[in-house]
C-alpha positions in Angstrom: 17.7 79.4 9.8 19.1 76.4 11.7 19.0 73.2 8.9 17.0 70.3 10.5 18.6 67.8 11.8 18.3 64.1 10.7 15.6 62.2 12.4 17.4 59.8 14.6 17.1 56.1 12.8 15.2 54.2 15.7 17.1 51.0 16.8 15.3 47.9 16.5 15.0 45.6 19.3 16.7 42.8 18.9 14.0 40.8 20.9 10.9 42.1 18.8 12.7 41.0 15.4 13.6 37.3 17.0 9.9 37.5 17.9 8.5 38.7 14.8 10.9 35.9 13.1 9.9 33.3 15.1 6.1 34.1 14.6 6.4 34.3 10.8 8.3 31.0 10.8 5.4 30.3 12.9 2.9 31.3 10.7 4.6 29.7 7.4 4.7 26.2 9.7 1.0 26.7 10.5 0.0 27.1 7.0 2.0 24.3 5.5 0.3 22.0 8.3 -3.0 23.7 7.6 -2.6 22.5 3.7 -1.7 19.3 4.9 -4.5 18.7 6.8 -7.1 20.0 4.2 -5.6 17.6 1.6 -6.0 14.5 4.1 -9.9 15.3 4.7 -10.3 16.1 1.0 -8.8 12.9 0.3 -11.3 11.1 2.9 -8.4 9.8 4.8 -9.8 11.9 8.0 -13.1 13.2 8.4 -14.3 17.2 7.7 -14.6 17.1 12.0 -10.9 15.9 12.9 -9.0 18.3 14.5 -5.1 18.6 15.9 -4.0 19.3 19.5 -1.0 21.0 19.9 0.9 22.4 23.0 -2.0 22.5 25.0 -4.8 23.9 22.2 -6.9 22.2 20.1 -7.8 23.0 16.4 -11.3 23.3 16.5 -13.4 26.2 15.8 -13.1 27.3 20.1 -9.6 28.6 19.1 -8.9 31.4 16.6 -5.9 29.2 15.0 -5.9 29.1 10.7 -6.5 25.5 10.8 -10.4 26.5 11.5 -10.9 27.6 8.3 -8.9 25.3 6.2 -6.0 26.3 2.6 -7.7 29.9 2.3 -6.5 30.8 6.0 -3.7 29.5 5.2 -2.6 31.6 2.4 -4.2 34.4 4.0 -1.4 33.9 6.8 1.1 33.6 4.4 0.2 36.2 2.5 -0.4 38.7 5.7 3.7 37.9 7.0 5.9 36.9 4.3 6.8 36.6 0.4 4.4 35.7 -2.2 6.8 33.1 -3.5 5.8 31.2 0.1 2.3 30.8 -1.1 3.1 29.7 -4.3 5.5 27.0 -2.5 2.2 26.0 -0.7 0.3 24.8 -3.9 3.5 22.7 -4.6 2.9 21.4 -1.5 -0.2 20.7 -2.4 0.6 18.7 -4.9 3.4 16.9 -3.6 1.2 15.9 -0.7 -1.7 14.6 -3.2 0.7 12.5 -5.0 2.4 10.9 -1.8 -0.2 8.1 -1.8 -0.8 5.3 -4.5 -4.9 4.9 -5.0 -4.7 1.5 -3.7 -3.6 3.0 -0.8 -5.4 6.0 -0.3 -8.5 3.4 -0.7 -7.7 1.2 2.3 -6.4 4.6 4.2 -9.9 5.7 3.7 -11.5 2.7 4.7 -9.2 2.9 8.3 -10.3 6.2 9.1 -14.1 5.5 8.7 -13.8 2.3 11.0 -11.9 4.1 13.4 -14.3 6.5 13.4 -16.9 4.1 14.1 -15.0 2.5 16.9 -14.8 6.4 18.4 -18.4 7.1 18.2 -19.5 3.2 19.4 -17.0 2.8 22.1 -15.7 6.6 23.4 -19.1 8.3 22.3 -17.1 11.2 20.7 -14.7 12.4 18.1 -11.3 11.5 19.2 -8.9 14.2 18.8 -5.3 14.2 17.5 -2.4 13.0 18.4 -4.1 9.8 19.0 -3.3 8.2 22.6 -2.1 5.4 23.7 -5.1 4.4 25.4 -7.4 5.1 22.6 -5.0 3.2 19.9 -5.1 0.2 22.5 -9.2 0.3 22.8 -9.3 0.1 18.9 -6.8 -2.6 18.4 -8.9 -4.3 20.9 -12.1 -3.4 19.0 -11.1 -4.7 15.8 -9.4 -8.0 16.9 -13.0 -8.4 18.4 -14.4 -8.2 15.1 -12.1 -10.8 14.0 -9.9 -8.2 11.6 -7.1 -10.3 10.6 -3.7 -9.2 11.9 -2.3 -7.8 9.4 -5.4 -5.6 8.7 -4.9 -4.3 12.2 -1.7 -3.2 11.3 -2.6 -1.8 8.2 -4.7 0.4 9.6 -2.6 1.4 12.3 0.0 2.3 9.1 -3.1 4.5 8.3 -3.1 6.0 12.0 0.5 6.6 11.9 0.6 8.2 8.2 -1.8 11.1 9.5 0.4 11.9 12.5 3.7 11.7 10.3 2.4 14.1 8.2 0.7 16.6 10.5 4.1 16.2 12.4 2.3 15.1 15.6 3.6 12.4 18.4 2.4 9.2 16.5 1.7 6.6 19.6 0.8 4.1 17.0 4.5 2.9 17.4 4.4 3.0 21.2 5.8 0.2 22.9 2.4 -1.1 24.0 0.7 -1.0 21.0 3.7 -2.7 19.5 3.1 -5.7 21.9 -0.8 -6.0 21.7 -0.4 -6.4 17.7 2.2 -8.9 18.2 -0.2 -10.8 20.4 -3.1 -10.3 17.7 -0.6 -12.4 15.5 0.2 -14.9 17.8 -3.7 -15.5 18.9 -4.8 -15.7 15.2 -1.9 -17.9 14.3 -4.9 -20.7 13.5 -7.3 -18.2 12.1 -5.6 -18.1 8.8 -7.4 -20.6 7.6 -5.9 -20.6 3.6 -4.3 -23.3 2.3 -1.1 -23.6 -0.1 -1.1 -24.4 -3.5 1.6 -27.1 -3.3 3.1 -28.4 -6.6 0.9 -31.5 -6.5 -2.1 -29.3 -6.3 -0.5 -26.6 -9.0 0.1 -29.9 -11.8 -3.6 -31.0 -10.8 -5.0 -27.7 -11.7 -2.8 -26.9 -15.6 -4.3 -30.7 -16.2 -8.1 -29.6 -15.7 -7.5 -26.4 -17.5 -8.1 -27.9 -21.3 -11.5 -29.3 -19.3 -12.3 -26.1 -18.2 -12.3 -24.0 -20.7 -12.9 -24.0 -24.6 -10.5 -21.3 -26.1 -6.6 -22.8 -26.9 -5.3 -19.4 -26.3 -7.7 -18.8 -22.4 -5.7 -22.1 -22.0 -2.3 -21.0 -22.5 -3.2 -17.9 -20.7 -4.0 -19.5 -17.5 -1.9 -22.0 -17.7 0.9 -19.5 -17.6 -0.6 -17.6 -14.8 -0.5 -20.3 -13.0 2.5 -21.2 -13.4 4.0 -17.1 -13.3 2.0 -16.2 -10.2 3.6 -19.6 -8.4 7.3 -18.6 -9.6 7.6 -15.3 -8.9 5.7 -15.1 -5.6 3.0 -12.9 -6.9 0.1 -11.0 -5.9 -3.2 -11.5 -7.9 -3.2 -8.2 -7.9 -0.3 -7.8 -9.7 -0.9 -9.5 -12.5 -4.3 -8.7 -12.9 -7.0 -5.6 -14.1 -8.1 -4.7 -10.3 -10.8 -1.8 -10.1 -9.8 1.7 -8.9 -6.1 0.6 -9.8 -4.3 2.1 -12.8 -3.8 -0.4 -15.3 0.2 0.4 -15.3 0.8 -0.6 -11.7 0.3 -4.1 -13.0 2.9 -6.6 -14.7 3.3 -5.1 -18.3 4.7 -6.8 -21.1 7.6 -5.1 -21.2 8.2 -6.0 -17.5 9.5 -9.1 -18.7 13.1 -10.1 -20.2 14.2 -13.7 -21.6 17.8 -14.7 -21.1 18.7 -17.3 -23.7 21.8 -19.7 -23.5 22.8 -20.9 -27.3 19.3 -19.6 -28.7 17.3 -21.6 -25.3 15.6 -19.4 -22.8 16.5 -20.8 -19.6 16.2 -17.6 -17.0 13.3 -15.3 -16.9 13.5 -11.5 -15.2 10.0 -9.6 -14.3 10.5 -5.8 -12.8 7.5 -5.5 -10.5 7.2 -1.9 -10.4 4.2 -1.4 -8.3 3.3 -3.6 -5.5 2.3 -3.6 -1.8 4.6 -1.5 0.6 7.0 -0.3 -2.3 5.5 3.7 -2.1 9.1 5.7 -2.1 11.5 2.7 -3.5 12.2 1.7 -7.2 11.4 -1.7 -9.2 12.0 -5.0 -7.9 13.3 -7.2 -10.4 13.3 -11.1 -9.5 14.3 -14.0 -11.8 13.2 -17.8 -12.2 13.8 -20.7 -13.9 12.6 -24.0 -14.3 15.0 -25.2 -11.8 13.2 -22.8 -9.3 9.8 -24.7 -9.6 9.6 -28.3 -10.1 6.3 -28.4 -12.0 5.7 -31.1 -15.0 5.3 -28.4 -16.8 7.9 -25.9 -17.9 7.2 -22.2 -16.6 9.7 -20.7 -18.7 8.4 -23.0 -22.2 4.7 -22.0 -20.8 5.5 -18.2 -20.7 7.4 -18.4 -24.3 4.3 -20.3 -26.0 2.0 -17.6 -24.4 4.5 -14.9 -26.2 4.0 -16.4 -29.4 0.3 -16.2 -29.1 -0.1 -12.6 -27.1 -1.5 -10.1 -28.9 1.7 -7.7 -30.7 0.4 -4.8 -28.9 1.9 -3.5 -25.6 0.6 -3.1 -21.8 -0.6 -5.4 -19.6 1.2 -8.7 -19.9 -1.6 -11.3 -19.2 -4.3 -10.2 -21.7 -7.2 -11.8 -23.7 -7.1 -12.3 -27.8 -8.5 -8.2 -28.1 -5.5 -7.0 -26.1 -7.9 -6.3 -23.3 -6.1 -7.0 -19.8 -7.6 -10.1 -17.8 -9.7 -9.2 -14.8 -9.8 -9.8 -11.2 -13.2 -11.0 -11.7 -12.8 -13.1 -14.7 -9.4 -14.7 -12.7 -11.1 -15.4 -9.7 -14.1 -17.4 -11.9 -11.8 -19.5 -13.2 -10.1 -20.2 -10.3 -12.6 -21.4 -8.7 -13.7 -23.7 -11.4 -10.4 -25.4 -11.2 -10.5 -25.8 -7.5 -14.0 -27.5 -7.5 -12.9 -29.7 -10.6 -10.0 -30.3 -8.4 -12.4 -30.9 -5.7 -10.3 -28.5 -3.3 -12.3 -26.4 -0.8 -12.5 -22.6 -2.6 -13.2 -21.1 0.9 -9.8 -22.4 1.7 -8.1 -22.2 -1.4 -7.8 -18.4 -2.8 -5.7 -16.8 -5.1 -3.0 -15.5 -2.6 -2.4 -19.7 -2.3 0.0 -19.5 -5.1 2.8 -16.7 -3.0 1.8 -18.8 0.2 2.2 -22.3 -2.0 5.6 -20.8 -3.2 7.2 -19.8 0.0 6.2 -22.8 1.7 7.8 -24.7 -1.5 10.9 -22.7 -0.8 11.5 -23.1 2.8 10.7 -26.7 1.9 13.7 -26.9 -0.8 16.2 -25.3 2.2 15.9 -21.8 0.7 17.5 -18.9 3.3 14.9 -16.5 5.0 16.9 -13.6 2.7 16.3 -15.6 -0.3 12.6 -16.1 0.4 12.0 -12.2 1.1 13.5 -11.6 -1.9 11.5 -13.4 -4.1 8.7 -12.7 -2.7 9.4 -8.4 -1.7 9.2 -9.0 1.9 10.5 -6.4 3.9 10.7 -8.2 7.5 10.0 -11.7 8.3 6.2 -11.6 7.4 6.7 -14.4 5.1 6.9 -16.6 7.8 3.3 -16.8 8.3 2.4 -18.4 5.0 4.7 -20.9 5.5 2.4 -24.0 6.1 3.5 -27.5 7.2 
């Protein structure tokens, strides 16, 4: 009996592996996507009905492609043409893609998406799919410098725009050349809409002299008296300095933030890390210093700060507390605030607490500071600063 001969080892095609390759690849870049896209809508930064156009078909339930039914068709992909290890690398994407965000951000993200939703069902009568045209990006710049959105709101949003294309990997028009221009000519029409004033030195010495009339507690007086005074030199945000709700309490100034440097056993510079702050998402701390040269107030910022040290409660966290260690409030700022500014008899529709970082760059261009210096005081990335500089 003849032995049998060896089955004959089929050849592959090279053309079917390339394809099956290609589709895998494929199928891994779908479900990564797919993830991506569930964590946005989860998040509220797009609505449960958005849906993504690609080459020519469209995400919604009409096509058979995973995105339809969301992370479980995903892994189901994943699982169906490659490794197991790729849909555990999905959960870390997952993650990763939760934590891009900071809430304060994720907040006004959300907000974005349900006005621009409202502008698609009030002006186009629809959903509007993505990528997000020109045309339809134009209509809604349009729509909300029609309903008086400040500027810079207009751009924020369109930063919210623009983040869900980034990271669905979609042509982003929001940084078309014509949308570029009509923002630019938002700014240039509102240029005498901004109707805030500065808090000039003048105003910033009439306001520490009203505080002992103001309020009762010696130490509430050292405490605003200093936040005065700190919010001024450094540039600040309110918001920085302050308990502000839905923000974690550690993306505010903390006390070990700040740093004396003394010179033969006299503080004379001051160093605050700001850690957390508008725009600053992927880089590290920004650390500033002042001095009492910087300012030009009667009263010392640096002797203000070191008197408030004395008196601070030992315990650590938030740098501007009250007597229980509790951090200071938005809310509880803002009322005193405006009790100064009527004292003061200054206008608190006018006057708010982003007057102090416009009061202090206006100060600074008025002392001959350089554009570079002023950004970096105040963590400017462009030449934004230039609009709170008043005359």
């Amino acid at each position: 009996m003849s032995a049998k001969r060896p089955a004959k080892r089929r050849r592959l095609d090279p053309s079917q592996t390339t394809s099956e390759s290609a589709q895998t690849v494929q199928n891994i870049s779908d479900a990564v996507t797919a993830q991506v896209l569930e964590n946005l809508k989860a998040a509220g930064i797009v609505t449960s009905s958005a849906t993504v156009q690609t080459e020519g078909a469209s995400t919604s339930t009409e096509s058979k492609s995973i995105f339809e039914h969301g992370t479980s068709s995903a892994k189901e992909t994943l699982q169906s043409t490659t490794s197991s290890s790729a849909t555990e690398l999905l959960g870390v994407v997952r993650i990763l893609t939760q934590a891009a965000l900071a809430p304060s951000t994720l907040n006004t993200y959300r907000q974005a998406w349900n006005i621009f939703e409202s502008f698609s069902r009030e002006t186009l009568g629809q959903v509007s799919k993505l990528p997000l045209s020109v045309t339809t990006i134009s209509l809604f710049i349009a729509y909300l410098f029609k309903k008086q959105f400040a500027p810079s709101t207009i751009s924020t949003y369109l930063s919210a725009l623009g983040y869900v294309h980034k990271m669905l990997s979609i042509p982003d028009n929001t940084r078309s050349f014509l949308v570029d221009k009509l923002v630019t000519g938002t700014y240039r029409l509102s240029q005498t809409l901004d109707t805030r004033l500065s808090i000039t030195i003048p105003i910033l010495n009439r306001m520490l002299t009203a505080l002992p009339s103001l309020i009762i507690s010696p130490y509430e007086q050292c405490l605003f008296k200093v936040m005065f005074l700190f919010a001024f030199s450094t540039f600040a945000r309110i918001g920085e300095l302050v308990a502000v709700k839905n923000i974690p309490l550690d993306h505010i100034v903390q006390l070990s933030d700040v740093s004396l440097s003394s010179v033969h056993g006299e503080v004379k510079e001051v160093t605050v890390s700001f850690r957390k702050f508008k725009h600053n998402i992927k880089e590290g701390a920004k650390t500033i210093t002042f001095s009492d040269s910087n300012v030009g107030t009667k009263d010392s910022p640096i002797s203000s700060l070191v008197s408030f040290l004395h008196l601070r409660p030992k315990s650590p966290g938030p740098l501007f507390c009250l007597t229980n260690g509790q951090p200071l409030t938005r809310s509880y700022f803002d009322k005193i605030l405006h009790k100064c500014f009527d004292y003061c008899q200054l206008d608190s529709s006018k006057y708010k607490g982003h007057s102090f970082r416009i009061g202090a760059a206006t100060a600074a261009a008025d002392r001959g500071w350089s554009d570079a210096k002023i950004r970096e005081m105040g963590r400017w990335k462009s030449n934004a600063f230039k609009k709170y500089i008043r005359p």
